[in-house]
Backbone as JSON Lines, residues from 0, in Angstrom:
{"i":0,"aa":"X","n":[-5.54,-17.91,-16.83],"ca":[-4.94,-18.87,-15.92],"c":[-4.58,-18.16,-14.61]}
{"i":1,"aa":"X","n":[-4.3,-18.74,-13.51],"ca":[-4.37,-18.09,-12.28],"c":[-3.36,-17.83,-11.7]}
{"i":2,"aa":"X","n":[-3.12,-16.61,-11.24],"ca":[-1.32,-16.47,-10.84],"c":[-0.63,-17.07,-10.43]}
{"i":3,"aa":"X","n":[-1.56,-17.68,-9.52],"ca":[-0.67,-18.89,-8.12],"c":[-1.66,-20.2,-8.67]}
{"i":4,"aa":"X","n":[-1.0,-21.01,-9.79],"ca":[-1.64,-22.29,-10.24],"c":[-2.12,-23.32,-9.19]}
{"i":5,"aa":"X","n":[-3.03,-23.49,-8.74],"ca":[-2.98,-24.97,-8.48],"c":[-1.97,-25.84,-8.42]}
{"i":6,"aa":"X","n":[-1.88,-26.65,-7.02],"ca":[-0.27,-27.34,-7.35],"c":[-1.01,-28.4,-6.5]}
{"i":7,"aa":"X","n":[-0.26,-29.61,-8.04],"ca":[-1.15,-31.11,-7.59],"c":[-0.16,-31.52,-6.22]}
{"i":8,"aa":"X","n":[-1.1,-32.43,-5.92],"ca":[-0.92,-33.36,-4.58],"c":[0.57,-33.72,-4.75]}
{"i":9,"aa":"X","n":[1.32,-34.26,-5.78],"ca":[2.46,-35.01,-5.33],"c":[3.78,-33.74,-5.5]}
{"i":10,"aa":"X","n":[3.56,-32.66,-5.5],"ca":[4.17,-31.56,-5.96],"c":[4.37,-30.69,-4.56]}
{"i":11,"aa":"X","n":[3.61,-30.88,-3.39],"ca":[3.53,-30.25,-2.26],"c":[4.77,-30.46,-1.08]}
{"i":12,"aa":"X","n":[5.07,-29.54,-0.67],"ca":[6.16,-29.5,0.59],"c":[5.07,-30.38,1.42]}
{"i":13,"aa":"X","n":[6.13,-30.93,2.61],"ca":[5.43,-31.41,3.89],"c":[4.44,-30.4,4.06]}
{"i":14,"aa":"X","n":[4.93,-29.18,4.41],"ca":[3.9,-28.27,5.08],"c":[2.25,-28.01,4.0]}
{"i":15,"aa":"X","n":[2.87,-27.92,3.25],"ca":[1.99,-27.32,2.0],"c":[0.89,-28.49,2.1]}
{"i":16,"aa":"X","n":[1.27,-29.71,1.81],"ca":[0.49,-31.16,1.8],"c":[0.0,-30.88,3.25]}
{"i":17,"aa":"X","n":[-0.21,-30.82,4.27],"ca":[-0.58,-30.95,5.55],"c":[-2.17,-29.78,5.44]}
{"i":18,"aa":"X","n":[-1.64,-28.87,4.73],"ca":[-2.69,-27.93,4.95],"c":[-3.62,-27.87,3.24]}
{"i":19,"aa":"X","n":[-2.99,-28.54,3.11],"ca":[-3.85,-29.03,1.61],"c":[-5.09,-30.46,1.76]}
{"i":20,"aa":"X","n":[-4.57,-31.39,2.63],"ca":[-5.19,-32.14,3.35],"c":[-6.02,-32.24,4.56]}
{"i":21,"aa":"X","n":[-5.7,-30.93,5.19],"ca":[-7.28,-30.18,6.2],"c":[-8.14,-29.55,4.99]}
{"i":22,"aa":"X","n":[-7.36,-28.52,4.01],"ca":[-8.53,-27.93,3.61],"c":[-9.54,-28.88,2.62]}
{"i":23,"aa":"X","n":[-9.04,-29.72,2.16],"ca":[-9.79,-31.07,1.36],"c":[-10.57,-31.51,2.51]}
{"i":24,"aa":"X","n":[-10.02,-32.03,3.32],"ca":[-11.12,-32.92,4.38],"c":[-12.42,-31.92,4.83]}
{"i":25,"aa":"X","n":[-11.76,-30.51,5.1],"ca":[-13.15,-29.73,6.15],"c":[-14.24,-29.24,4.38]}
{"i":26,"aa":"X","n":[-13.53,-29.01,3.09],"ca":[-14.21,-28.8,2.44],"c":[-15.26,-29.54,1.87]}
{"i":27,"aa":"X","n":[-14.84,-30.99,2.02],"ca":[-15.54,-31.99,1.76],"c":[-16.59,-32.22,2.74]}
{"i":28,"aa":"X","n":[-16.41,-32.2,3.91],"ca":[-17.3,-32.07,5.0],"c":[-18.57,-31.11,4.66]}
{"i":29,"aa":"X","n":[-17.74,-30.0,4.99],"ca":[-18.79,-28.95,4.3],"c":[-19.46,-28.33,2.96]}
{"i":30,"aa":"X","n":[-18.64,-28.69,1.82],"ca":[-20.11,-28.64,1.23],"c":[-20.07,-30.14,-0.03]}
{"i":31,"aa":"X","n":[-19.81,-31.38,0.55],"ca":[-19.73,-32.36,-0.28],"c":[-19.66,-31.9,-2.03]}
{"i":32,"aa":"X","n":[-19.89,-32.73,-2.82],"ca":[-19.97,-32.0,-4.28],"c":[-20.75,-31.84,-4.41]}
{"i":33,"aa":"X","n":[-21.53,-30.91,-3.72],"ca":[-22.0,-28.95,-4.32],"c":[-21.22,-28.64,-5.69]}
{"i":34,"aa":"X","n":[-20.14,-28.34,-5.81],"ca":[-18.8,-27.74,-6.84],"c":[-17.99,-28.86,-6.82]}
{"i":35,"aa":"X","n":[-17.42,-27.85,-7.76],"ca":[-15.68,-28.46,-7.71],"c":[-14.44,-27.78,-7.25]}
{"i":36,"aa":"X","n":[-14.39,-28.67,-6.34],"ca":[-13.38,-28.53,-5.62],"c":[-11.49,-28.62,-5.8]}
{"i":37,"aa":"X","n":[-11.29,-29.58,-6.71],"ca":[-10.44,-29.81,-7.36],"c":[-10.48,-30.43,-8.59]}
{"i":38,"aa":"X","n":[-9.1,-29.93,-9.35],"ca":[-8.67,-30.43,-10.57],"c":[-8.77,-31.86,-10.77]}
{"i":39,"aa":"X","n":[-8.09,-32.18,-12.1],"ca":[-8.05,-33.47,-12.35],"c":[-7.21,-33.96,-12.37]}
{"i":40,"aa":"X","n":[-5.76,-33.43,-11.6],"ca":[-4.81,-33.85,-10.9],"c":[-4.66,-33.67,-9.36]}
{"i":41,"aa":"X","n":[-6.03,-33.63,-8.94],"ca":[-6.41,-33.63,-7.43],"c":[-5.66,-32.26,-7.16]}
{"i":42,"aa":"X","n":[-5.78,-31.32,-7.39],"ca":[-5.07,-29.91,-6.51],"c":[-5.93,-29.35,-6.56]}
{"i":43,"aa":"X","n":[-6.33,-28.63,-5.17],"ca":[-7.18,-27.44,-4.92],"c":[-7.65,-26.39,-5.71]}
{"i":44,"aa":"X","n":[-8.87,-26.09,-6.15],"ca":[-8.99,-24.76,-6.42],"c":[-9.65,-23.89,-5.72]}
{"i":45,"aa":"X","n":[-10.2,-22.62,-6.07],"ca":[-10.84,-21.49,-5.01],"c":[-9.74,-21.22,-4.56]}
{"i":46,"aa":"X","n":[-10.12,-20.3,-3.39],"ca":[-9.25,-19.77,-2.48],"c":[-8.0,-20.59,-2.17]}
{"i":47,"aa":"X","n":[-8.42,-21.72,-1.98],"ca":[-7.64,-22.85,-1.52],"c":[-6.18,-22.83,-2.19]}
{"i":48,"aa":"X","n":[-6.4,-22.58,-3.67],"ca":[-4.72,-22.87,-4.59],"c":[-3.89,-21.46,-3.99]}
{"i":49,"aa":"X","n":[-4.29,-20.5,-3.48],"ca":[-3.25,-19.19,-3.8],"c":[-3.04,-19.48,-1.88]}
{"i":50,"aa":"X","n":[-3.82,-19.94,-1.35],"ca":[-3.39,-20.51,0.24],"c":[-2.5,-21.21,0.08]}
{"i":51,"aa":"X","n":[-2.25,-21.99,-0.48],"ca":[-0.97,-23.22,-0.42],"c":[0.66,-22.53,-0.71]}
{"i":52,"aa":"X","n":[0.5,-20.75,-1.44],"ca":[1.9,-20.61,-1.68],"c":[1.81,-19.96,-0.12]}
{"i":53,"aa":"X","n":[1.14,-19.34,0.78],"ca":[1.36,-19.2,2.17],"c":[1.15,-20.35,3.6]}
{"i":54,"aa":"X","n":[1.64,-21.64,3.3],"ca":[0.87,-22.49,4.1],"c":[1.32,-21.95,5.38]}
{"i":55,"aa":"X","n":[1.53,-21.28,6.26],"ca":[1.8,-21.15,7.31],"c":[0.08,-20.19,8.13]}
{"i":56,"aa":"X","n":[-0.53,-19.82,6.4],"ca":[-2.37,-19.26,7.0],"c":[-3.01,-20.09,6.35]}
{"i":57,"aa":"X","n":[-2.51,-21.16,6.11],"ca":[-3.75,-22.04,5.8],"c":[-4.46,-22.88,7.29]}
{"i":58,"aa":"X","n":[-4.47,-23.21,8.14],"ca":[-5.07,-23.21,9.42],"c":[-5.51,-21.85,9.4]}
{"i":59,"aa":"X","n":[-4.76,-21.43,10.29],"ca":[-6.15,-19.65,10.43],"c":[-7.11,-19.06,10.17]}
{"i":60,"aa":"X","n":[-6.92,-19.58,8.81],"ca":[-7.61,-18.96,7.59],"c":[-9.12,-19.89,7.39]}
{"i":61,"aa":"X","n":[-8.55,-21.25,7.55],"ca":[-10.0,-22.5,7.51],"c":[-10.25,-22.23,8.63]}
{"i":62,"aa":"X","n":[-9.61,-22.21,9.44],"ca":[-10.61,-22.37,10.88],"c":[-11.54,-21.2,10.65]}
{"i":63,"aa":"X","n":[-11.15,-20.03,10.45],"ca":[-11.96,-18.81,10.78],"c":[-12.77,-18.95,9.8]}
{"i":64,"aa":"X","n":[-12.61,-18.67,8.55],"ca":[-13.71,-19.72,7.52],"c":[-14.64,-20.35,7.89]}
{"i":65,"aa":"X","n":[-14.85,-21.75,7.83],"ca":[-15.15,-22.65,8.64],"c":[-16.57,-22.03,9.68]}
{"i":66,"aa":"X","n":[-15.68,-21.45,10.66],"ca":[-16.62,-21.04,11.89],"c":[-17.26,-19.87,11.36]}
{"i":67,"aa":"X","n":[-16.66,-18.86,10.45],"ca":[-18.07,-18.16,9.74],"c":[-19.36,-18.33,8.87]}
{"i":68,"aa":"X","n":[-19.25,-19.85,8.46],"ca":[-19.65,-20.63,7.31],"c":[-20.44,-21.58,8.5]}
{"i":69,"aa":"X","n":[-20.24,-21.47,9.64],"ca":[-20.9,-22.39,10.27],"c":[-21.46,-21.8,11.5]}
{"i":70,"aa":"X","n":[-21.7,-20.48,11.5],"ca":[-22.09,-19.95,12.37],"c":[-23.64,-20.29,12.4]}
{"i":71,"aa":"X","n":[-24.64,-20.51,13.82],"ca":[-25.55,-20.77,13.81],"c":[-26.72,-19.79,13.89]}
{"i":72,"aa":"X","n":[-26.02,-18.47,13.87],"ca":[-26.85,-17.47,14.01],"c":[-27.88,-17.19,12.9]}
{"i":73,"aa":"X","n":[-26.84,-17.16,11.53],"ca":[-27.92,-17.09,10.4],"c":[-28.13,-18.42,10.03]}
{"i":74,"aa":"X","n":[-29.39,-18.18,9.2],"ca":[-29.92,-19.53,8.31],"c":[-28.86,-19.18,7.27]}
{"i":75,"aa":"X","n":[-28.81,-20.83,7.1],"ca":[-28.27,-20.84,5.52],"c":[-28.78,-20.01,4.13]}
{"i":76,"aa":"X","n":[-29.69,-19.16,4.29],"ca":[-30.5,-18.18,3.73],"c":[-29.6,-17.07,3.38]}
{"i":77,"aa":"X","n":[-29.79,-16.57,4.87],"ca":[-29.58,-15.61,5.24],"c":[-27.48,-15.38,4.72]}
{"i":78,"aa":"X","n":[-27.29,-16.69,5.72],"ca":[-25.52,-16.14,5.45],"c":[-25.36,-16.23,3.8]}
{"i":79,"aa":"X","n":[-26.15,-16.96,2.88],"ca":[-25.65,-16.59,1.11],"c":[-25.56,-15.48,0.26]}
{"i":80,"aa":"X","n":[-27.0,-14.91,1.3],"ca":[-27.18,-13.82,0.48],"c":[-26.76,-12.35,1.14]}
{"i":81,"aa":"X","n":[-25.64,-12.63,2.09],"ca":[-24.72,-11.82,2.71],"c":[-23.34,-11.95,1.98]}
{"i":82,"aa":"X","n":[-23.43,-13.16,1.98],"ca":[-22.04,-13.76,0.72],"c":[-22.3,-12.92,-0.38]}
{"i":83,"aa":"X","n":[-23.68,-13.22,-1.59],"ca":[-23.82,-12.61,-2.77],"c":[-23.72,-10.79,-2.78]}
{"i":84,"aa":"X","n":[-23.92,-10.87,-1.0],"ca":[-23.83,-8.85,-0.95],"c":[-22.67,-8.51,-1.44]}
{"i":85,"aa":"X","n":[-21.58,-9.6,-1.09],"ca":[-20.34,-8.97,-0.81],"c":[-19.72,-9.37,-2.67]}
{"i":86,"aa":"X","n":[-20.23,-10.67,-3.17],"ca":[-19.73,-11.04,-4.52],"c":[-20.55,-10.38,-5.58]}
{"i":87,"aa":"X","n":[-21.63,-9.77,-4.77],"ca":[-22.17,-8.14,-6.35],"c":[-21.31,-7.6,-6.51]}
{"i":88,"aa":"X","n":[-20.4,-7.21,-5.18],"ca":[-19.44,-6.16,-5.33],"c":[-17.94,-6.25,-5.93]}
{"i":89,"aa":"X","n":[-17.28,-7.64,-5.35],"ca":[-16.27,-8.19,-6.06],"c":[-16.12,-8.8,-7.11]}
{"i":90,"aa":"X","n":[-17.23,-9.57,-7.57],"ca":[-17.18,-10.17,-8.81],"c":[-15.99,-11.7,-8.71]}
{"i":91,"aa":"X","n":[-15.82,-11.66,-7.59],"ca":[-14.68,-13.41,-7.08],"c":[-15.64,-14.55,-8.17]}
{"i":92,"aa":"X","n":[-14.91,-14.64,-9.25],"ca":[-15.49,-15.74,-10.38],"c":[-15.68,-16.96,-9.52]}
{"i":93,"aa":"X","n":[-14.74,-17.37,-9.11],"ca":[-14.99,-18.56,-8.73],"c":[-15.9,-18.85,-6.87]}
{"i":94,"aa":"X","n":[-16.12,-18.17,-6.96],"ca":[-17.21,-17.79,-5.8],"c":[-18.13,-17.8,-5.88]}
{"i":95,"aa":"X","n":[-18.27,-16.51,-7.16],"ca":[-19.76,-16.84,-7.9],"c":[-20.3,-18.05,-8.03]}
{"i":96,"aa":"X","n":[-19.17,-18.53,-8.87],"ca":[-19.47,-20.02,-9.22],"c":[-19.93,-21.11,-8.41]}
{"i":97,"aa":"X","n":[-19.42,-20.81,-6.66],"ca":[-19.57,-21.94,-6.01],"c":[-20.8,-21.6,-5.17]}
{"i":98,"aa":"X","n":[-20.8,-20.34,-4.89],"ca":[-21.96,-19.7,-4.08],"c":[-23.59,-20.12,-5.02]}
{"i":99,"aa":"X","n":[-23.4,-19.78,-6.47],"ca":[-24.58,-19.65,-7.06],"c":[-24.9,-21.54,-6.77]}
{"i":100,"aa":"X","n":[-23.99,-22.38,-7.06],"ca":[-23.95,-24.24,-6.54],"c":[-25.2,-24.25,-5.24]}
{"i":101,"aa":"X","n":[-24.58,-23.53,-3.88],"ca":[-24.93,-23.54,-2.95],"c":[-26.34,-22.73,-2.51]}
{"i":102,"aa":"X","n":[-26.58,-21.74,-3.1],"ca":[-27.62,-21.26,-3.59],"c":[-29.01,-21.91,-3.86]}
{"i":103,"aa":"X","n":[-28.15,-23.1,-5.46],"ca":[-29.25,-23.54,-5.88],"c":[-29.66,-24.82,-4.67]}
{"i":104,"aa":"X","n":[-28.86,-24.96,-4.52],"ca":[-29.18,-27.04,-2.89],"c":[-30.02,-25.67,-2.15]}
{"i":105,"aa":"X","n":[-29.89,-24.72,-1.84],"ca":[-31.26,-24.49,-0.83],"c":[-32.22,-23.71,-0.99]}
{"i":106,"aa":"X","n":[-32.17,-24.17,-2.36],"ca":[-33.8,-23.53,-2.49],"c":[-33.75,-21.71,-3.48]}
{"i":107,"aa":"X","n":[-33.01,-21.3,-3.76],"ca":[-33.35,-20.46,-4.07],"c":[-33.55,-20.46,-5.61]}
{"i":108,"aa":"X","n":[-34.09,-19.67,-6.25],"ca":[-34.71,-19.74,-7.83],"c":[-33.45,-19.24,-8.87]}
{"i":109,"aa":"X","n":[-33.63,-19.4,-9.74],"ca":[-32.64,-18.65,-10.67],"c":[-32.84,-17.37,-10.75]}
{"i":110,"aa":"X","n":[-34.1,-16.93,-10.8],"ca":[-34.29,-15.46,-10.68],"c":[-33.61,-14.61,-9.45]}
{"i":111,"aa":"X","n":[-34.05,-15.49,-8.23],"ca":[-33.49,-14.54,-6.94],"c":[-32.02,-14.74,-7.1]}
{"i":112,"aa":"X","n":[-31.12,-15.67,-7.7],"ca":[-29.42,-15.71,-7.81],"c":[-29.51,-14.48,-8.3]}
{"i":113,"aa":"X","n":[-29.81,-14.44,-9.85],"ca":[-29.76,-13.58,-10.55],"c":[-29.59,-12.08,-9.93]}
{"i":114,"aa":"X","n":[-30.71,-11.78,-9.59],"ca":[-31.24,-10.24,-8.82],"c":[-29.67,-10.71,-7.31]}
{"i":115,"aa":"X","n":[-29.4,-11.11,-6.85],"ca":[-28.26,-10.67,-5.84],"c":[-26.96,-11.38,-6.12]}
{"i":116,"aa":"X","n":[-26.6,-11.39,-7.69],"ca":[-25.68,-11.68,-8.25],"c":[-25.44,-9.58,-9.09]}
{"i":117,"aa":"X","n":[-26.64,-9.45,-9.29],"ca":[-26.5,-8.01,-9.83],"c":[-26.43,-6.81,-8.26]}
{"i":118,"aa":"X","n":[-26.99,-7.56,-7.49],"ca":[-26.52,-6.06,-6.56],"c":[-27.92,-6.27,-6.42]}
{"i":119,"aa":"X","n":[-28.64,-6.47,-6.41],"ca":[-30.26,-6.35,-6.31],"c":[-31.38,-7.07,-4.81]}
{"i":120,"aa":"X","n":[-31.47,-6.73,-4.0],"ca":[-32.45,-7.66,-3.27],"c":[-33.38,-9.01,-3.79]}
{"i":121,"aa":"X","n":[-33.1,-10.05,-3.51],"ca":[-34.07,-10.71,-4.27],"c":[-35.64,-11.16,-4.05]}
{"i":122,"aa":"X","n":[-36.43,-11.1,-4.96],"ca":[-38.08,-11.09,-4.59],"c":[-38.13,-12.24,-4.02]}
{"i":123,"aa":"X","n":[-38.94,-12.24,-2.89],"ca":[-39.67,-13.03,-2.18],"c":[-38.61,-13.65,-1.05]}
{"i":124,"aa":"X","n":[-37.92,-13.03,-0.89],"ca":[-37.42,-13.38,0.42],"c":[-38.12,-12.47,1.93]}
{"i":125,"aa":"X","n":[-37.53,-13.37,2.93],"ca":[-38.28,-12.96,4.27],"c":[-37.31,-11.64,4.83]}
{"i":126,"aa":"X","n":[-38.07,-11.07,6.04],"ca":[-37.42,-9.92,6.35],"c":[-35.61,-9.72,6.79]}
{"i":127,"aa":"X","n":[-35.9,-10.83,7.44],"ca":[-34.21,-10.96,7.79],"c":[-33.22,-11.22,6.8]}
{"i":128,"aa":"X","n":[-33.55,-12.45,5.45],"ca":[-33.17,-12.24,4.8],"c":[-32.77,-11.41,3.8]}
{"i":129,"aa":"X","n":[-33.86,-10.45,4.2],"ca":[-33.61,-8.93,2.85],"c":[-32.63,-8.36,3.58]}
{"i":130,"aa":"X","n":[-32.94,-8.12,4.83],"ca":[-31.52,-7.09,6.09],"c":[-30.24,-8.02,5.59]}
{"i":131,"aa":"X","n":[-30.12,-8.92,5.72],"ca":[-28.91,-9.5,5.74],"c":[-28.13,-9.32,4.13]}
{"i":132,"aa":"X","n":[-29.09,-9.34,3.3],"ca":[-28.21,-8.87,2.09],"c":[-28.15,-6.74,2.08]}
{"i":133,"aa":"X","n":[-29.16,-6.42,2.75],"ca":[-28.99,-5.01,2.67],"c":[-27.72,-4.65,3.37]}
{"i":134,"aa":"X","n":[-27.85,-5.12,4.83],"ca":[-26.45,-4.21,5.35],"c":[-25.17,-4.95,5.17]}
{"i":135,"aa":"X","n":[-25.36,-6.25,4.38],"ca":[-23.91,-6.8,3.88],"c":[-23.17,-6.04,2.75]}
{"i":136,"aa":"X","n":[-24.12,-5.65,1.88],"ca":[-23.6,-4.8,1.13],"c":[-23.06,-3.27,1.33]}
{"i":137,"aa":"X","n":[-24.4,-2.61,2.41],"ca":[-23.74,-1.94,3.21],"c":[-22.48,-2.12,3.42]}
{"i":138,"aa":"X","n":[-21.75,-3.16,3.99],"ca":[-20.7,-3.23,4.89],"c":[-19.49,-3.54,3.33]}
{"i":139,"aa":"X","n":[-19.89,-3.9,2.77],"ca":[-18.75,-4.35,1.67],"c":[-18.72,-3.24,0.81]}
{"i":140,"aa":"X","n":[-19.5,-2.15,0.81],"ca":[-19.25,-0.62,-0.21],"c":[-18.66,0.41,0.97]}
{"i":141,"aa":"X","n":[-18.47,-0.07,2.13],"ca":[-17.74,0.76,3.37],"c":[-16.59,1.62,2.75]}
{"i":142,"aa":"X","n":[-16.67,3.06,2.68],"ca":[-15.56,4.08,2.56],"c":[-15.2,4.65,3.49]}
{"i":143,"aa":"X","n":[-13.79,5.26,3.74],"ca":[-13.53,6.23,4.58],"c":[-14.35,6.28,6.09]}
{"i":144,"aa":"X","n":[-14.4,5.37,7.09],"ca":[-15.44,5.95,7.9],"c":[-16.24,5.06,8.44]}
{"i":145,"aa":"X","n":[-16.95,4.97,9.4],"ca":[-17.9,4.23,10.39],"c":[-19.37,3.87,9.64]}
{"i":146,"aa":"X","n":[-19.9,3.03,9.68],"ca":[-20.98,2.81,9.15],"c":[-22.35,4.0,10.07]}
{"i":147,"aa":"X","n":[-23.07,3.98,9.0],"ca":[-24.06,4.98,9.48],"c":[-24.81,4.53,10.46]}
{"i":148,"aa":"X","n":[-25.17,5.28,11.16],"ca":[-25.78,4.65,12.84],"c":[-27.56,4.14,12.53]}
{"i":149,"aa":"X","n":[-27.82,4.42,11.12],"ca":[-29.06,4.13,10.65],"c":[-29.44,2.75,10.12]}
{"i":150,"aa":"X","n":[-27.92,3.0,9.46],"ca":[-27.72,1.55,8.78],"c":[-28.11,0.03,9.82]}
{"i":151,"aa":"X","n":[-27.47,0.49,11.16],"ca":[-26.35,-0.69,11.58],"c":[-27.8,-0.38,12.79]}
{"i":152,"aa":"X","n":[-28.5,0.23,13.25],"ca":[-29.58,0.25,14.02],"c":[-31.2,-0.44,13.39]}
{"i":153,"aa":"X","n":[-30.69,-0.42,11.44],"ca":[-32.02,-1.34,11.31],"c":[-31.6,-3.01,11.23]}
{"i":154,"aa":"X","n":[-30.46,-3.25,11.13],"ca":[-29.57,-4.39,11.34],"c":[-29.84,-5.05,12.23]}
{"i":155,"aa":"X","n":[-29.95,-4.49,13.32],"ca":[-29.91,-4.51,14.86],"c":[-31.32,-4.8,15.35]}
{"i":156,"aa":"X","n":[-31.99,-4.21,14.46],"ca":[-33.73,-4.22,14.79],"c":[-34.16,-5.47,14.36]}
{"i":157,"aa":"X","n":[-33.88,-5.91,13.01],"ca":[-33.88,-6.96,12.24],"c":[-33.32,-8.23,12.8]}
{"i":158,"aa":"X","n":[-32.03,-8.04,12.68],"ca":[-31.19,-9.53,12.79],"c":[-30.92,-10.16,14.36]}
{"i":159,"aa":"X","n":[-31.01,-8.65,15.04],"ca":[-30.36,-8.71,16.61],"c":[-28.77,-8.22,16.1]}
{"i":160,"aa":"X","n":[-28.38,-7.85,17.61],"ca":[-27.05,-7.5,17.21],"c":[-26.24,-8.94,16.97]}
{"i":161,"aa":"X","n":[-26.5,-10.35,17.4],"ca":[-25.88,-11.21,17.16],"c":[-25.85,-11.34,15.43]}
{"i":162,"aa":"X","n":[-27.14,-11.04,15.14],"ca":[-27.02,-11.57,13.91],"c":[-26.55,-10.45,12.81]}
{"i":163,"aa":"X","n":[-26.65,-8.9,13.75],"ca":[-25.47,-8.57,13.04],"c":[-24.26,-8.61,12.95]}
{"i":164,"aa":"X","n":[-23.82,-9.21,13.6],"ca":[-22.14,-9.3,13.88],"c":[-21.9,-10.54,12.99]}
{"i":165,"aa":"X","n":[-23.02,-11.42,12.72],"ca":[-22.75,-12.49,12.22],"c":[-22.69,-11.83,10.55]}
{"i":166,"aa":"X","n":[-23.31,-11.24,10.06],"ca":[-23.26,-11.15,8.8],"c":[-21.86,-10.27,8.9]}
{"i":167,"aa":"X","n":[-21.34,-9.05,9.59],"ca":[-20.46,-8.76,9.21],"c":[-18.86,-9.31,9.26]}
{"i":168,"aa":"X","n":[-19.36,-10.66,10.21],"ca":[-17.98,-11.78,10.49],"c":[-18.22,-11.56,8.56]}
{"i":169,"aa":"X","n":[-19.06,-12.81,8.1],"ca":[-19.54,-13.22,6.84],"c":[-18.81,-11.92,5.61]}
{"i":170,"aa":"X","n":[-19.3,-10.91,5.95],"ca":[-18.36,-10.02,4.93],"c":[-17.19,-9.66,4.63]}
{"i":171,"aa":"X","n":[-16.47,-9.62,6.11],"ca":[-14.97,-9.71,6.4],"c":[-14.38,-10.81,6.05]}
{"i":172,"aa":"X","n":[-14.89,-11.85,6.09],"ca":[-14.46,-13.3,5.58],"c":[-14.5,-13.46,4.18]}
{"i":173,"aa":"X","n":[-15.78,-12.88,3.53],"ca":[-15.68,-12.61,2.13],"c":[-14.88,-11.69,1.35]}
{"i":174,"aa":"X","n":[-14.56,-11.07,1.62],"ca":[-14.04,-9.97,1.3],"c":[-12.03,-10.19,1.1]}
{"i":175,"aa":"X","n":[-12.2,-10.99,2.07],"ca":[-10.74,-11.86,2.28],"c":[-10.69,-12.73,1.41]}
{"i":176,"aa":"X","n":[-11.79,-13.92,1.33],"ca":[-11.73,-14.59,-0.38],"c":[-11.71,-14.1,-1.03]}
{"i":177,"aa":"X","n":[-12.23,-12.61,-1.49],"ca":[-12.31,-12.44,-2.86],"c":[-11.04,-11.72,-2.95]}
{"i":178,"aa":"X","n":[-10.47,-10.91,-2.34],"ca":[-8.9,-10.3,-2.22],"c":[-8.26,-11.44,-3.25]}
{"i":179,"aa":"X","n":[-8.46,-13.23,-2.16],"ca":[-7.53,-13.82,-2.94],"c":[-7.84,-14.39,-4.13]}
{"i":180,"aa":"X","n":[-9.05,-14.26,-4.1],"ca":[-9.34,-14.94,-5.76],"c":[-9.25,-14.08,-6.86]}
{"i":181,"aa":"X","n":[-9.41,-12.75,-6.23],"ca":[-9.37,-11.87,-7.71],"c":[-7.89,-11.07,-7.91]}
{"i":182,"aa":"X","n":[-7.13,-11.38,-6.47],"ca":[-5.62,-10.87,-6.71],"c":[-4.43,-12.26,-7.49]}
{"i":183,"aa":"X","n":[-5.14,-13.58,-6.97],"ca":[-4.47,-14.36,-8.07],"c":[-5.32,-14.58,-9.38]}
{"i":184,"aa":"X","n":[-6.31,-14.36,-9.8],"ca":[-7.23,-14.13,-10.81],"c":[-7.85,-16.05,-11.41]}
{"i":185,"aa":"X","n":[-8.47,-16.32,-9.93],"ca":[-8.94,-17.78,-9.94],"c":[-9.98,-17.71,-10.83]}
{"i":186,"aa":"X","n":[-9.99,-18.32,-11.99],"ca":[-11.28,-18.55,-12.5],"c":[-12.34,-19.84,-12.19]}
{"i":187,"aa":"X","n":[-13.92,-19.79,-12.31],"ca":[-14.06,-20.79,-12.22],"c":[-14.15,-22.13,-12.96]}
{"i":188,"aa":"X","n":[-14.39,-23.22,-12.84],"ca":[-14.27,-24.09,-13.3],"c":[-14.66,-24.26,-14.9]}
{"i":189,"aa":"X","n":[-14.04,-24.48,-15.82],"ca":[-14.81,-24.54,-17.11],"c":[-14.89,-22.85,-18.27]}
{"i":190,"aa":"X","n":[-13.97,-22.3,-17.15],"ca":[-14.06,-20.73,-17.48],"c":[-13.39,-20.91,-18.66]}
């Protein structure tokens, strides 16, 4: 069960309800039911439930979200399997869960989830798409220190520097979900 439970709709402070009701509306927007989004007492899950005991970053937090998730630089390809770079590494259950959803609506096979659910490049993707899961992971095994000038120069060759900055918005953003999903220990749905 998850540290910071889910807390239904009629249970919410003013504030709490205010930012429980953007993140429902923009989530619904964006990825309709793909997943599940909430319980069966209408309260948030994902990231969303352990946001509500800080509502004062729940704006901040969607917006910047949001605009990394909607950046036009990568294909929807490209930004998942920058996502899956970063959830080989964290293991965010309920990410998995929603990413592998989103995954499957565009096209990708069970095999290629598979292979960049393990850390793996997946077969038959295009060039940019392979860069974008290579130096995401790159960027999410980052120790001590600056990324290698080799790394971040075939990035650059590949994606453009826009589109590297875009995957590493995408990792920093991930990396921030999974903090909160695996520091309140969100499982996913049915877990």
């Amino acid at each position: 069960m998850s540290r910071f439970p889910p807390i239904p709709p009629n249970e919410l402070t003013p504030e709490q309800k205010e930012g429980h009701d953007e993140m429902d509306a923009l989530a619904q927007q964006t990825f309709g039911s793909t997943f599940t989004l909430k319980n069966e007492e209408g309260a948030l899950l994902g990231p969303f439930a352990p946001l509500l005991y800080t509502p004062t970053l729940v704006k901040p937090w969607l917006h910047l979200s949001h605009q990394v998730l909607t950046l036009p630089i990568l294909s929807p390809r490209e930004r998942e399997l920058a996502v899956f770079a970063v959830l080989a590494r964290t293991q965010a259950n309920y990410a998995v869960y929603a990413h592998t959803k989103l995954c499957e609506k565009i096209g990708f096979s069970a095999a290629q989830i598979s292979a960049a659910k393990a850390g793996e490049v997946p077969e038959g993707v295009s060039e940019r798409e392979r860069e974008a899961y290579v130096f995401a992971k790159e960027l999410a095994g980052l120790k001590g220190g600056p990324l290698a000038a080799e790394v971040f120069g075939k990035a650059r060759d590949v994606l453009g520097r826009e589109g590297a900055a875009a995957v590493m918005h995408t990792v920093g953003s991930f990396l921030y979900a999974s903090v909160l999903l695996n520091a309140a220990d969100v499982e996913a749905p049915g877990s």
